[in-house]
Legacy VTK file of the C-alpha trace (Angstrom):
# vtk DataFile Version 3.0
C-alpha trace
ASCII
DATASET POLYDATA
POINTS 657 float
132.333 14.048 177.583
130.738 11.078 175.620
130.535 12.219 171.855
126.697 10.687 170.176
128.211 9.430 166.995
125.346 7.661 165.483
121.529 7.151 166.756
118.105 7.634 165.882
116.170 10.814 165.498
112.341 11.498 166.916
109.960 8.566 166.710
107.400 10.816 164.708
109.641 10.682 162.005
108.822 7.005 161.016
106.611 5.910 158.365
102.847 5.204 159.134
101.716 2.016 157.838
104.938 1.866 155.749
108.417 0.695 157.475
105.890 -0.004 160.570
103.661 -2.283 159.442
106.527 -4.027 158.047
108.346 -4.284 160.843
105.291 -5.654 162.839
105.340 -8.519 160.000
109.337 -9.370 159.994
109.647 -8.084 164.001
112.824 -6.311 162.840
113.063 -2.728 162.002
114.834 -1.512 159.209
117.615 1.337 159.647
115.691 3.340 157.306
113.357 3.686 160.057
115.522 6.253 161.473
115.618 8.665 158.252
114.331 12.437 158.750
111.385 13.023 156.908
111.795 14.886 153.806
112.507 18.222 154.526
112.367 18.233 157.988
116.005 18.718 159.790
118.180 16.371 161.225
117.454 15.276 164.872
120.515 13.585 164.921
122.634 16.537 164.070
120.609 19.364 165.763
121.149 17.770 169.386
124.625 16.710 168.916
126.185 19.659 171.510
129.545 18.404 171.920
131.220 21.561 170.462
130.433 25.027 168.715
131.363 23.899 165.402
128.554 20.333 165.352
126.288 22.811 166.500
127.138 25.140 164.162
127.274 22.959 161.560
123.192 21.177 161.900
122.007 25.179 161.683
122.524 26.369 165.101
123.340 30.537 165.243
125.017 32.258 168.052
124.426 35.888 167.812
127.432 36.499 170.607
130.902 35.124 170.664
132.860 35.133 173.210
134.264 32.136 175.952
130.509 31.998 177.344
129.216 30.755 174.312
129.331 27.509 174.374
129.667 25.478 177.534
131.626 27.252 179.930
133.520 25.094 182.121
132.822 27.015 185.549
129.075 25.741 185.162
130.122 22.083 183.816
129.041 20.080 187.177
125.523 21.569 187.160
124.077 21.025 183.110
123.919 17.034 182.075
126.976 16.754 179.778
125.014 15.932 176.186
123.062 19.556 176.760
124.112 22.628 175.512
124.867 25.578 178.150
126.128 29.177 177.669
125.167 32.508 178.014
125.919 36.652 177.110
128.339 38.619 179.546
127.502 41.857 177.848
124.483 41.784 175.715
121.154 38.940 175.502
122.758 36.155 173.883
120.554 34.446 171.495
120.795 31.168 169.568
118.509 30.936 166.610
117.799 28.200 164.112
116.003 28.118 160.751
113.513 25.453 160.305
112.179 23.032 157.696
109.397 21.661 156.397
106.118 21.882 158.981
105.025 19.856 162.012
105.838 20.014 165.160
109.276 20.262 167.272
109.423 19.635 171.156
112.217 21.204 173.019
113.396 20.831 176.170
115.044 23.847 177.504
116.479 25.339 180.545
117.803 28.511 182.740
120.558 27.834 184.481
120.875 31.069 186.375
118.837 31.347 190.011
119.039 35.289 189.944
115.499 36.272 190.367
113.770 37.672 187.287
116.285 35.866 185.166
114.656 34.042 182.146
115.187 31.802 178.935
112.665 32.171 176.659
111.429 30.085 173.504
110.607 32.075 170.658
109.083 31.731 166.959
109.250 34.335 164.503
110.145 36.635 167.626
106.512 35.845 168.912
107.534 34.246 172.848
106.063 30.486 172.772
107.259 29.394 176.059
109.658 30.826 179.423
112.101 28.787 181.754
112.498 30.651 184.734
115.193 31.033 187.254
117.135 28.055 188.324
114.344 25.563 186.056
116.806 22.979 184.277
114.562 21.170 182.409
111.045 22.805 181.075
109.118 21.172 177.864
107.447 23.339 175.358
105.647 21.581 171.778
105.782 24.413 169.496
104.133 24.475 165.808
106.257 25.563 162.582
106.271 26.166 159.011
108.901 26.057 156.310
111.204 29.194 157.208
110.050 29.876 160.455
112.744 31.397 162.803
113.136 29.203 166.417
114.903 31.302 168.926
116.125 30.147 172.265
117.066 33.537 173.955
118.303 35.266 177.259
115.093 37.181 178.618
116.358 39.413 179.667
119.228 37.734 181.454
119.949 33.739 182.122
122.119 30.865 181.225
120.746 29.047 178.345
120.287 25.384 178.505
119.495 23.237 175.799
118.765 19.645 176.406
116.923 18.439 173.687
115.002 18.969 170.441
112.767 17.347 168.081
111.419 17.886 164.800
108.688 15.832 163.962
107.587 17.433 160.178
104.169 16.603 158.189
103.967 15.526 154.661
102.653 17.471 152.204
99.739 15.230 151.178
99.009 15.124 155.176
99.408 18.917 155.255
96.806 18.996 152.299
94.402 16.591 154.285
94.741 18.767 157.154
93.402 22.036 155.331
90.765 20.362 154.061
89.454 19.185 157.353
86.023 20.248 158.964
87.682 21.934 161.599
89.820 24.110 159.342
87.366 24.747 156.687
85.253 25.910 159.618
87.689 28.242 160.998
88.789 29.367 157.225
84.442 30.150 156.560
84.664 32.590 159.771
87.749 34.285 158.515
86.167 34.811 154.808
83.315 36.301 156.757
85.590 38.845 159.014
87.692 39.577 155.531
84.325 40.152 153.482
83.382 42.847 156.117
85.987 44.474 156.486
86.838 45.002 152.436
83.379 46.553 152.360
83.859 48.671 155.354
87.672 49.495 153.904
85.755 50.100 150.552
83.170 52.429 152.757
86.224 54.431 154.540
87.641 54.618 150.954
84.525 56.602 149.482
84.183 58.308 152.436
87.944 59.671 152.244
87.132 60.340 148.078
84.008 62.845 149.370
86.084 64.294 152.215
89.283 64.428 149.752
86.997 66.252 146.804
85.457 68.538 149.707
89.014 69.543 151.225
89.868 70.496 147.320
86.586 72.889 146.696
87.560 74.512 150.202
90.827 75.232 149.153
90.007 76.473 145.985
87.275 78.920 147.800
89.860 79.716 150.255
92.295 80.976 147.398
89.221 82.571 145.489
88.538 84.569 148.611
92.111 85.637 149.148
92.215 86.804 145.289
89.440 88.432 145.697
90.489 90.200 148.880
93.671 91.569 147.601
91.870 92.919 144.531
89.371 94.713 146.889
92.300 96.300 148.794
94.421 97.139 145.508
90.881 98.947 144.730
90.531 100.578 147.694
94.585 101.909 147.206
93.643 103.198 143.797
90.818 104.836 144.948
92.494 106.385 147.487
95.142 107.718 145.212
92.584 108.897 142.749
91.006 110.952 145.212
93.942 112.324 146.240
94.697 113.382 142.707
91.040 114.523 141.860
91.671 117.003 144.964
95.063 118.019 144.220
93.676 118.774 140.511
90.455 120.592 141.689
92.235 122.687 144.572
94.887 123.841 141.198
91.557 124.229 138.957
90.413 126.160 141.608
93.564 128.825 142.056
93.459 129.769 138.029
89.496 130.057 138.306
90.544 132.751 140.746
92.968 134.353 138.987
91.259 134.124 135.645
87.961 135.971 137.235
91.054 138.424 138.860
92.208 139.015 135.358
88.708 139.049 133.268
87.602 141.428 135.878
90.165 144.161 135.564
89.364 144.189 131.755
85.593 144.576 131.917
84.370 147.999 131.966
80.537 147.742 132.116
78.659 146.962 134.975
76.945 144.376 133.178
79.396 142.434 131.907
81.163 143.041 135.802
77.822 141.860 137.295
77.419 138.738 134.886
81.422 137.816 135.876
80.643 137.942 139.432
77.683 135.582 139.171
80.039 133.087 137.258
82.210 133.276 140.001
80.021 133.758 142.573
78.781 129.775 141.912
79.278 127.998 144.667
81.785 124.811 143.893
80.799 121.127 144.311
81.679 119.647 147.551
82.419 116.042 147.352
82.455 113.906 150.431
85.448 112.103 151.978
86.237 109.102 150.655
83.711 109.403 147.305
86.340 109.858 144.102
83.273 110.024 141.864
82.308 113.264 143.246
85.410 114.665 143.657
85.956 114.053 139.984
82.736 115.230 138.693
83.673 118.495 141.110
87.038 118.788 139.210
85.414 118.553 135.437
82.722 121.439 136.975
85.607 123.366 137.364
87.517 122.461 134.470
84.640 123.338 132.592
84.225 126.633 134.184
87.973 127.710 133.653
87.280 126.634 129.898
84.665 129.856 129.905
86.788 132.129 131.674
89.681 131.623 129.633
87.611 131.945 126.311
86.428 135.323 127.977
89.676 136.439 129.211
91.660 135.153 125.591
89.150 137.220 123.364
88.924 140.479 125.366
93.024 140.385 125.846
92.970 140.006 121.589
90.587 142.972 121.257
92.118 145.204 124.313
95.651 144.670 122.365
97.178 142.443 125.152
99.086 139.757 123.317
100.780 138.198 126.570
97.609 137.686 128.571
95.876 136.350 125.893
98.792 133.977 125.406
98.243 132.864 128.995
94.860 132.886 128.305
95.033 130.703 125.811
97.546 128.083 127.677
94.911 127.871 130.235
92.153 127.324 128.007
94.068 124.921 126.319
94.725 122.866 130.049
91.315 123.266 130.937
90.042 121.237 127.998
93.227 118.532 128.552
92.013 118.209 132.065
88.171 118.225 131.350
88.760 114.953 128.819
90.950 113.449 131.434
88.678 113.836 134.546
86.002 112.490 132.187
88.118 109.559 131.596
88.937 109.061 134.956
85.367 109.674 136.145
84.418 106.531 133.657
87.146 104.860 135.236
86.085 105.272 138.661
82.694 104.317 137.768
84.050 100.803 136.208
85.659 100.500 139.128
82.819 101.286 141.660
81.125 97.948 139.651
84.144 95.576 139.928
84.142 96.606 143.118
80.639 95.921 144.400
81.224 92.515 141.873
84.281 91.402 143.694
82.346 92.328 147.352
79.577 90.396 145.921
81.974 87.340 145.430
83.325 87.380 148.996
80.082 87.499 150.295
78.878 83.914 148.239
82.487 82.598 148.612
82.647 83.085 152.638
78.863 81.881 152.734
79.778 79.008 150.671
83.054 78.033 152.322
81.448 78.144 155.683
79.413 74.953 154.270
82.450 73.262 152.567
83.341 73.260 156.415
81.136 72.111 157.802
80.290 69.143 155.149
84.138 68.515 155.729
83.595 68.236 159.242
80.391 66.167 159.048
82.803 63.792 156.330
85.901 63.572 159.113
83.747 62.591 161.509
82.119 59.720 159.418
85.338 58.772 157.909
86.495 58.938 161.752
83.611 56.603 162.544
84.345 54.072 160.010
87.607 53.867 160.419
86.897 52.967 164.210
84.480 50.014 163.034
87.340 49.228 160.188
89.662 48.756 163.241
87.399 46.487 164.912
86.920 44.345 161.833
90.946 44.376 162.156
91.044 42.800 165.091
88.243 40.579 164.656
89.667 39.551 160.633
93.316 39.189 162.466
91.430 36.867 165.316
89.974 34.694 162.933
93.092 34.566 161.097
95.070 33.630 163.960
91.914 31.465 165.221
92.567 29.771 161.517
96.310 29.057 162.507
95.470 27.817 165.632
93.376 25.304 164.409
95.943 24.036 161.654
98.381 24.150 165.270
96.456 21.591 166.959
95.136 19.473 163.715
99.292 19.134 163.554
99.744 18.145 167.003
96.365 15.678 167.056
98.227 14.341 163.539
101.592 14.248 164.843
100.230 12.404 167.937
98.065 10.070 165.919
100.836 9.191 164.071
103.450 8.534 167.110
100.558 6.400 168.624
100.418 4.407 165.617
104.427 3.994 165.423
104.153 3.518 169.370
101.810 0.797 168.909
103.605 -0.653 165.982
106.482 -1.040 168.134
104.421 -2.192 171.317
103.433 -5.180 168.875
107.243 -5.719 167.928
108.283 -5.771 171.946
105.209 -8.274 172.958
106.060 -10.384 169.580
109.653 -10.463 170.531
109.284 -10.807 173.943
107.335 -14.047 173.469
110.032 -15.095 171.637
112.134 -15.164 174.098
109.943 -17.409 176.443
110.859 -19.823 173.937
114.509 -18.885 173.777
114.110 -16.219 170.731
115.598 -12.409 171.269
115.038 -10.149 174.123
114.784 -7.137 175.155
118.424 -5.714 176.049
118.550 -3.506 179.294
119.935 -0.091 179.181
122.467 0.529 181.891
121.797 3.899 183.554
125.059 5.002 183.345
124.603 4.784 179.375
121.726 6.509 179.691
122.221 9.240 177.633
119.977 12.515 176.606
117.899 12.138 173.630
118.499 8.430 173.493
115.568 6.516 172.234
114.316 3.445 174.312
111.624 1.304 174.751
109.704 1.005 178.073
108.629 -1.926 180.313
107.715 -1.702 183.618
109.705 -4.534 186.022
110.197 -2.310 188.733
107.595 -1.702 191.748
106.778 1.966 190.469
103.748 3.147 190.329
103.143 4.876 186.645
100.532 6.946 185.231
98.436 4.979 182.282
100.254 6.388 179.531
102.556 4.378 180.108
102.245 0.819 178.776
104.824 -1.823 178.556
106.761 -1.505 175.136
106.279 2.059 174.774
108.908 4.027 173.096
110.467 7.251 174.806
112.852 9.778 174.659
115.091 10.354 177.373
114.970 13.876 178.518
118.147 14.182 181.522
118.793 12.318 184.601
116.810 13.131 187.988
119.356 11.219 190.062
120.932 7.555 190.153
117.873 5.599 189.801
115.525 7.978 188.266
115.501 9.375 184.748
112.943 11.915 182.606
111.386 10.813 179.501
108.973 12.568 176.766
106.168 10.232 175.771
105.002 9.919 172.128
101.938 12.358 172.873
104.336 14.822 174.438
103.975 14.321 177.953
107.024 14.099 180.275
107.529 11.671 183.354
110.166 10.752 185.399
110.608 7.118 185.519
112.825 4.292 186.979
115.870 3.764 184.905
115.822 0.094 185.677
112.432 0.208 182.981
114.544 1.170 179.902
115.305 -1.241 177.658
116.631 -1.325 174.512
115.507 -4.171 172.069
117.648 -5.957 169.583
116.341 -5.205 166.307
114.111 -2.690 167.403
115.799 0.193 168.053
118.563 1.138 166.809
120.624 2.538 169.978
123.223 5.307 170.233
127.281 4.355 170.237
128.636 6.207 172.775
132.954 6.846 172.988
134.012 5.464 176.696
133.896 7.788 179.331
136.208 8.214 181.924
134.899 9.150 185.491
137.725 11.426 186.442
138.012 11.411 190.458
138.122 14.672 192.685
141.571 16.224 192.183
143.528 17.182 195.421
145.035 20.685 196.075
148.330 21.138 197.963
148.479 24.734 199.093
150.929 27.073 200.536
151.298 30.811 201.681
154.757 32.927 203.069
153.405 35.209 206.314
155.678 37.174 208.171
155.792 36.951 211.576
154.343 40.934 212.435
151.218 42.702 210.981
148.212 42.117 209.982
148.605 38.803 208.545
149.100 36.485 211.785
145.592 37.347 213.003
144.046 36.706 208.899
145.739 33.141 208.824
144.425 32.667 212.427
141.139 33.290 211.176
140.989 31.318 208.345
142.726 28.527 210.347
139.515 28.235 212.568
136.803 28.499 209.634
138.717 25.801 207.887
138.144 28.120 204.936
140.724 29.805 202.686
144.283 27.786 201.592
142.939 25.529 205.016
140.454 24.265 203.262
143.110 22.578 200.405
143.803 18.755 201.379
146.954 20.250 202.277
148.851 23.448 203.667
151.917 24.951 204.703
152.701 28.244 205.888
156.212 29.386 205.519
157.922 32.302 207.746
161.224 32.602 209.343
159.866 33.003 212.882
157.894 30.236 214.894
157.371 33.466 217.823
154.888 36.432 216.673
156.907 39.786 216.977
154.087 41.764 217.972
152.852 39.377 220.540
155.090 37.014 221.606
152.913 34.361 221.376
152.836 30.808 218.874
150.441 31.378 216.014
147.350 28.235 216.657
149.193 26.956 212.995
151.962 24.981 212.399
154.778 26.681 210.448
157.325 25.812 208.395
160.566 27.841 209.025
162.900 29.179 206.158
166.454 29.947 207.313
167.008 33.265 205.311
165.579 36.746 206.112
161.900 37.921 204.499
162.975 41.453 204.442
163.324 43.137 201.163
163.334 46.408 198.923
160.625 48.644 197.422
161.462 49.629 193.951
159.963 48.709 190.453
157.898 50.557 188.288
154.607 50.599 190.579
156.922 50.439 194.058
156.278 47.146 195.148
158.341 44.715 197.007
161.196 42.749 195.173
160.456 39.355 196.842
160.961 37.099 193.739
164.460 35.411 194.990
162.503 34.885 198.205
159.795 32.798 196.793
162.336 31.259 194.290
164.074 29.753 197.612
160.653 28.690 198.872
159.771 27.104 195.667
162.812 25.313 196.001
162.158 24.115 199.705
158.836 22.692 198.265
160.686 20.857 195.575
163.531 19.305 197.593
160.852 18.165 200.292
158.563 16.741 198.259
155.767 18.491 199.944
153.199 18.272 196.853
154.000 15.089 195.132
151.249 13.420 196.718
148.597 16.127 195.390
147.599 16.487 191.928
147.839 20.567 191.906
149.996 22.936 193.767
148.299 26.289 195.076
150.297 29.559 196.140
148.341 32.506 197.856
148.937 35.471 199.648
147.372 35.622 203.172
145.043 38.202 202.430
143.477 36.500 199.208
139.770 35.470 199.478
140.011 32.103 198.123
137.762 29.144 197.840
139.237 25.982 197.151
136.152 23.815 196.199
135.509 25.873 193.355
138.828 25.203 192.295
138.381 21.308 192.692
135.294 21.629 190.326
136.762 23.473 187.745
139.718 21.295 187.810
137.821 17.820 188.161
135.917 18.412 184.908
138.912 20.702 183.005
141.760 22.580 182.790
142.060 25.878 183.446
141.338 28.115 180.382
145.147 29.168 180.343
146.181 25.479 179.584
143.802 24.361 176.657
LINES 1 658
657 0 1 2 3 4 5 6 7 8 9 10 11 12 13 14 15 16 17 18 19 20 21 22 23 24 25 26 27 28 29 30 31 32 33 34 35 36 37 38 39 40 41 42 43 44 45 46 47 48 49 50 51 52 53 54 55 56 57 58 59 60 61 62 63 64 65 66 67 68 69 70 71 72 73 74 75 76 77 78 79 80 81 82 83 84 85 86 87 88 89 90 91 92 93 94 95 96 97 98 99 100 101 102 103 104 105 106 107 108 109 110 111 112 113 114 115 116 117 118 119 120 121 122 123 124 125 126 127 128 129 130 131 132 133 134 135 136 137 138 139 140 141 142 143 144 145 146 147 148 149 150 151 152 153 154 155 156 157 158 159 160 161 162 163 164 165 166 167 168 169 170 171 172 173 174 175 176 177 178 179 180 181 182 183 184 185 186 187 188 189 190 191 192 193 194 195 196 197 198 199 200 201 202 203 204 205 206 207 208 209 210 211 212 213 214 215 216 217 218 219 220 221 222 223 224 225 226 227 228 229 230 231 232 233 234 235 236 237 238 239 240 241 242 243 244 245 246 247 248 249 250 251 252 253 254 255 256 257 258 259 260 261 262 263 264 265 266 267 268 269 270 271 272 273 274 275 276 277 278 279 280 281 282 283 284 285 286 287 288 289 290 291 292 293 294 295 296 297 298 299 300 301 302 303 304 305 306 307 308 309 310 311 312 313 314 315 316 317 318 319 320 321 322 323 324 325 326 327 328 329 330 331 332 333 334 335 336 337 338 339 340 341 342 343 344 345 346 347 348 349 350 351 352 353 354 355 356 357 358 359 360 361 362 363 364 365 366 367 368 369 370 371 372 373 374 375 376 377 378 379 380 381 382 383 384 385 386 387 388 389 390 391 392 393 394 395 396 397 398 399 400 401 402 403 404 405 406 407 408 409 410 411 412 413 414 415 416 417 418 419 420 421 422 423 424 425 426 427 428 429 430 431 432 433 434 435 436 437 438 439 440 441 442 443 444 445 446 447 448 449 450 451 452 453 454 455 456 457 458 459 460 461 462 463 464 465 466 467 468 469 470 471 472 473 474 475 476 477 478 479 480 481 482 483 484 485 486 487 488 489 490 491 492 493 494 495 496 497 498 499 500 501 502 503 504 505 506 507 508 509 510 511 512 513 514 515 516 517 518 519 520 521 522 523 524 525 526 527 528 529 530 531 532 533 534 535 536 537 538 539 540 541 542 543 544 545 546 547 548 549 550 551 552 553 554 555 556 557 558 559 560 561 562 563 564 565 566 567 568 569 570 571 572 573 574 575 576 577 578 579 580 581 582 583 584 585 586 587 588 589 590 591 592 593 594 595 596 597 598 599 600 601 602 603 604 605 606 607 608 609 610 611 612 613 614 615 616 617 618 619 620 621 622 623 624 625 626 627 628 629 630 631 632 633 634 635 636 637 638 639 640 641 642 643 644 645 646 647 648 649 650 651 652 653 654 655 656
């Protein structure tokens, strides 16, 4: 196709009031007219889709490769030639480009595919801006950027993507200055401060409000653990105490048996009934009976009779020395001496118990004021999560409201862009209205005129001047000498446009003009109109089976290898075996038999020295040299021969490039 090798980018690119108003004075327009404002990309470049690598080259990313990618030929016939096409056979092809500078770009955009639910969307910083739906060639969508800002023209989730167009139009950054400061934006930035300002002092509220609950969840936990020490102390005291109990029984139950056998022994030594009489009454004393589960008592029992074997064993240890008997007294005196051992170690234990009793009672005393207490840590932590709950509900609000007036803030600079952009292409439009009317006075008087366009040179994203001489009827945008961008073809006559405020038309093409001096218009290479390409097709059928009765069938659709400019069926019978009948198709007999053997690696038949002689049949007749392609097929192949012609009118077959 024709390759753009020089031309001029979007018209919002120009100088206000500089190259302009010069050009109004001197009615010629300098080529630096055309320059891209300072860092704003190339125009030029970015809509130059003649291959992969130009496209690649002005910024353009494919996130897919594969023979889709760029401008598949199957689909050639249905895309104007200048646009891009392509699309993702396994995965949502995307093609992305990094922007400059700020301003506005315009891009017109397409989805080739007419499977419903298929879309091609347009999207910025992954936020969707604008959606071509299925089978829409040619949508428009004005989209507002800032420097690094990520345009993405994407499958959505399936489509063919078409690109026909783009343009950047960028903003100074004086103009972006100007912009901020107007009332509009300082308006929208004042409601903002106001949504931030509340929400830092609700975030600061939520924040206190998490410190109180934060401090509160720490004093519970420490309680908690406080409890739980406390609780395992009370049941280590409660172990001990058993165990002391058991021991102060065990030892009073033993204190008991040598009381008994002490009084035994003191008893058999006494010989007057007084002494017998004042033994009996010691004994006779009824022990202390300590109740379950009390160690005091049990202890103070066990010193009672500690203390009592003390007396017996003094009584029994000095009548055994007087009476002569050295071994009892020895016992005697062993028990005397563990009756005093034990008394000083049940008193021990008795104080024991009793310091014990107290930590006890001080540790049950604890638990009490701990549980009390930690049932109102829990519920002031309650009343806090449910007031940090509430405020972070109205904190979310103020989100939403702070992000809206954000985003209202952003809007706002959106359309103060646009209005400037549009200002500013109104002023260039008119500068160049006066340069048409100026020049075409002129040529009243035999000065320069306005050159016009042929429509076959008509090319995408050309840049032309309009001026109505046809009987259309147009909208009042459009005013002779008006300069537009041409957006695709609608038919022969009829072309699409983009206005300087955006706006899209479609307008006679004998209303383009291109001025001398003006504009500077694209060079395009020549193109050749290559005509439709004729097929000359052929097919062997043998003369039984199933294949008869196909050809007959596509013989009276006009549809298969009948639908070629040309055919020939070969066999080596004019007379149908199974019928005896004429097939309602000529055919061209072979003198050789069609019958061959099976064999091969996958069993199939071992025809290739027939078709070699039918090859050579074709050759030696001449049969194709009138047609530009030859085409073989089998008799049972679905084939569709137009599809064919318009892959070969407008290429070559992948296999050939």
């Amino acid at each position: 196709g024709a390759k753009r090798v020089a031309g001029p980018p979007a018209w919002g690119t120009m100088d206000p009031g500089g190259v302009q108003a010069k050009a109004a004075e001197t009615a010629v327009a300098p080529a630096q007219a055309w320059r891209v404002a300072p860092g704003c990309l190339d125009n030029v470049q970015l809509n130059d889709f003649s291959s992969r690598h130009a496209m690649e080259s002005a910024g353009w990313w494919f996130n897919w490769d594969s023979e889709f990618a760029f401008k598949p030929q199957i689909y050639r016939g249905f895309v104007p030639k200048d646009s891009y096409w392509g699309f993702s056979m396994h995965s949502r092809g995307a093609v992305t480009l990094r922007v400059a500078g700020s301003g506005v770009l315009t891009i017109d955009f397409g989805n080739l595919l007419g499977t419903p639910g298929s879309r091609v969307a347009v999207l910025l910083n992954l936020e969707k801006m604008a959606v071509a739906e299925a089978s829409t060639l040619s949508t428009t969508a004005e989209v507002a950027f800032e420097p690094e800002d990520a345009l993405t023209i994407r499958e959505d989730p399936s489509g063919i993507i078409v690109i026909n167009s783009i343009t950047f139009t960028c903003i100074g950054k004086a103009a972006e200055k100007k912009l901020q400061s107007s009332p509009e934006v300082q308006e929208a930035e004042k409601m903002w401060r106001k949504r931030y300002a509340d929400l830092q002092t609700e975030a600061a509220l939520a924040k206190k409000t998490e410190k109180e609950r934060f401090r509160t969840m720490l004093r519970k936990e420490a309680l908690e653990k406080a409890l739980v020490d406390d609780r395992d102390q009370l049941a280590r005291w409660r172990r001990r105490s058993e165990s002391e109990v058991a021991q102060a029984t065990a030892e009073l139950q033993r204190q008991r048996q040598e009381n008994a056998w002490l009084g035994e022994e003191l008893a058999s030594m006494l010989e007057s009934d007084t002494e017998r009489a004042r033994l009996a009454a010691l004994l006779g004393q009824p022990g202390a009976q300590p109740r379950q589960g009390q160690p005091a008592e049990t202890e103070q029992a066990a010193i009672q009779e500690a203390m009592k074997a003390e007396a017996l064993a003094l009584e029994v240890a000095s009548k055994a020395r007087t009476d002569g008997h050295h071994s009892l007294q020895s016992q005697a005196e062993d028990v005397l001496a563990r009756a005093r051992l034990q008394e000083q170690r049940e008193q021990r234990e008795l104080e024991a118990m009793k310091a014990g009793a107290t930590e006890r009672k001080r540790l049950a005393g604890n638990q009490t004021w701990a549980e009390q207490h930690l049932r109102a840590m829990r519920s002031e932590e309650a009343r806090l999560a449910k007031r940090l709950k509430e405020s972070e509900r109205r904190e979310g609000l103020l989100e939403l409201k702070e992000a809206k007036a954000a985003r209202a803030v952003k809007q706002v600079m959106i359309e103060q862009r646009k209005k400037a952009i549009r200002d500013q292409q109104e002023r260039e439009a008119e500068a160049t209205r006066s340069i048409g009317r100026k020049q075409d006075s002129e040529a009243v008087s035999g000065g320069k005129q306005l050159l016009r366009v042929a429509t076959d040179n008509v090319r995408v994203g050309d840049k032309l001047i309009f001026k109505q001489t046809s009987p259309f009827t147009y909208p009042p945008q459009f005013r002779d000498f008006t300069p537009v961008t041409v957006l695709g073809h609608v038919d022969k006559e009829e072309v699409r446009v983009r206005l300087p405020d955006g706006s899209s038309y479609a307008i006679m093409a004998a209303d383009l003009y291109s001025p001398e001096g003006l504009v500077t218009t694209t060079t395009f290479t020549t193109t050749v109109t290559r005509n439709r390409p004729t097929l000359y097709c052929w097919t062997l059928m043998l003369p039984f089976g199933y294949e008869p009765e196909l050809l007959s069938a596509q013989h009276q659709r006009s549809v298969g290898i009948f639908g070629c400019d040309e055919t020939t069926v070969f066999s080596n019978s004019s007379t149908l075996l199974d019928s005896k009948s004429s097939p309602s198709f000529p055919v061209r007999l072979v003198g050789f038999s069609l019958a061959v053997p099976l064999g091969g690696r996958w069993h199939t038949a071992l025809n290739t020295d027939v078709f070699n002689k039918i090859w050579a049949d074709i050759v030696n007749a001449n049969l194709f040299s009138s047609h530009d392609w030859v085409v073989k097929a089998d008799p049972d192949t679905v084939f569709f021969p137009e599809r064919l012609v318009q892959i070969l009118q407008f290429g070559f077959p992948p296999s050939l490039v």
